[in-house]
N, C-alpha and C positions, 0 to 999 in steps of 0.2 A: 504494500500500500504506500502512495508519493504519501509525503507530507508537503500541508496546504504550504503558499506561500508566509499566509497570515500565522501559522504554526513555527515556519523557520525565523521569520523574525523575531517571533518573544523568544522561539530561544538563542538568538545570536546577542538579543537585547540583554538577555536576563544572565548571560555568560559576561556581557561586558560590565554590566556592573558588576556580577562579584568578581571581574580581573578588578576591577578600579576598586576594590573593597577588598583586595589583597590575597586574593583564592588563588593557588599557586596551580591549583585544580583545572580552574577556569580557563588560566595559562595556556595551560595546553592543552583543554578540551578543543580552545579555538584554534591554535596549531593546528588539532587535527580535523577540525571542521573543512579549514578553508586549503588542507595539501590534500584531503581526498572528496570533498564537494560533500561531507555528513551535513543532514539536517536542511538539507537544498540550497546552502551554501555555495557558493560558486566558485570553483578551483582558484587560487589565489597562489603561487606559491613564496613571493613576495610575503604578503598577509602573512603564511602560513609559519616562512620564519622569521619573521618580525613575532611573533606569539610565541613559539618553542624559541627563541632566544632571551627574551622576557623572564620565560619561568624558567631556562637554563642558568641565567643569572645568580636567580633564588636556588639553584643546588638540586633542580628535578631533573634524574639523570636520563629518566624518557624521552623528554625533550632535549639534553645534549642529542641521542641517539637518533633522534627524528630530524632533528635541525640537519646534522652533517648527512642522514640521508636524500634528504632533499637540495642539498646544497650541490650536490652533481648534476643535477637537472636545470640547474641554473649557472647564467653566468657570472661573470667577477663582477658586471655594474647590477646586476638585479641582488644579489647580495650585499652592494656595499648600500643598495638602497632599501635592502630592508632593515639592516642595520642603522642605517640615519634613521629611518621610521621607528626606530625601536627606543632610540638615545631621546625624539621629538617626544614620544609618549610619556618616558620615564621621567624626562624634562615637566609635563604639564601635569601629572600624577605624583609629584614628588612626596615622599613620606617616611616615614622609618618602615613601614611595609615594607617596602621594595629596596635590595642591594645596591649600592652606587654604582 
């Protein structure tokens, strides 16, 4: 059975808040959302490691393993931009939650 559109969006909504709400979880739910299209999320591989580098930061060693598998399917400027997207985010989320 698809899930509805209306259905993937609360849950891509309700995963970013608890990333912004320090869910190390969430992290990398959304990793894997947006590197294999879960939840009708739309392949992203950018996205995908901009989130498993996120929660790699925090010490979740799934996401080290997820990040560097997808990091072959991309190249050196889509990595070093999802990397800027990652440092933009942690920049505007800054907290004692998240690692420097």
């Amino acid at each position: 059975m698809a899930i509805s559109q209306k259905s993937a969006d609360f849950l891509l909504h309700s995963r970013l808040a608890d990333a912004e709400n320090g869910d190390i979880d969430a992290l990398f739910e959304l990793g894997v959302s947006y590197s294999t299209g879960r939840g009708g999320v739309p392949v992203d591989l950018i996205e995908a490691h901009k989130w498993f580098n996120l929660a790699a930061l925090n010490g979740d060693t799934r996401s080290q393993h997820c990040r560097a598998e997808i990091s072959v399917e991309m190249t050196a400027r889509e990595i070093a931009e999802a990397q800027r997207q990652a440092r933009s985010w942690l920049g505007s989320h800054a907290s004692s939650r998240y690692a420097a």
